[in-house]
C-alpha positions in Angstrom: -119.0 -36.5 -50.3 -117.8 -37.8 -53.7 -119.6 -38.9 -56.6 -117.6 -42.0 -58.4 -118.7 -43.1 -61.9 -117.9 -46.7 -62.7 -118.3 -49.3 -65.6 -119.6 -53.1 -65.3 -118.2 -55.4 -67.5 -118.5 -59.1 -67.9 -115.4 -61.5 -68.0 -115.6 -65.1 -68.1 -118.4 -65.8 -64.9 -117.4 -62.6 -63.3 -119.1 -59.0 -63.3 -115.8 -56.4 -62.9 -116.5 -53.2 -61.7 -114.0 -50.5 -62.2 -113.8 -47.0 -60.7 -113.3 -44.6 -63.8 -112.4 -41.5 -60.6 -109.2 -43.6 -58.8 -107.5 -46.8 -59.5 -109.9 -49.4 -58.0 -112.0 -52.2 -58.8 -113.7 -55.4 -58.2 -115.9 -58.2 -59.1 -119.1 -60.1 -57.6 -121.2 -63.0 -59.3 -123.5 -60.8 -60.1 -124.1 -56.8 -61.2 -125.3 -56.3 -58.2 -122.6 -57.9 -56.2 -119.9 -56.3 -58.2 -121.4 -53.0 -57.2 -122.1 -53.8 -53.7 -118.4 -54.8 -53.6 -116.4 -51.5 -55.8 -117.8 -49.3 -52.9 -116.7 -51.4 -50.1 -113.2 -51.2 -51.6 -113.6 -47.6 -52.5 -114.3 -47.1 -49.2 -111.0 -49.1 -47.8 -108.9 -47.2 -50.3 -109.9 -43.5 -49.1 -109.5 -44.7 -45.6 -106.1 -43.1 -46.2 -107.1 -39.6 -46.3 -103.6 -39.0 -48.5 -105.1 -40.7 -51.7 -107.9 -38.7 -52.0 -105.2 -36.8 -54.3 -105.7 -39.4 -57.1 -109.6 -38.5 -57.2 -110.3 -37.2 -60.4 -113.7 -35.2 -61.3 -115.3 -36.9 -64.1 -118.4 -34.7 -65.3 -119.6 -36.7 -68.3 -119.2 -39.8 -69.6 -119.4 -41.9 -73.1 -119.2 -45.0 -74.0 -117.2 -46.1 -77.3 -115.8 -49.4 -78.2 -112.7 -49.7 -81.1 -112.0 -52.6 -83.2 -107.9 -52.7 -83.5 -106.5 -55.3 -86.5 -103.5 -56.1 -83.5 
């Protein structure tokens, strides 16, 4: 068993939830929903035993945000 750590973000109506472990997210209507849904397509990607190469162990986690003049 893995343990995936993920953020919630809003965008527009959407909640997106993104793995921070592998390459994968998703989105629901609701935190909830977005949740519900990033492990459902977690769970399609490591149906192919071969990717679970791109997990990465993540023991802590911070959250920053930047302001770039761009």
């Amino acid at each position: 068993m893995k343990t995936f750590k993920y953020i919630i973000y809003k965008e527009g109506k959407y909640y997106i939830s993104q793995s921070l472990n592998v390459d994968v997210s998703s989105f629901g209507g609701t935190i909830e929903e977005a949740t519900k849904n990033l492990k459902e397509a977690l769970e399609l990607y490591f149906d192919d035993e071969q990717v679970l190469r791109n997990y990465q162990q993540i023991n802590e986690t911070f959250l920053g945000e930047i302001n770039l003049a761009v």
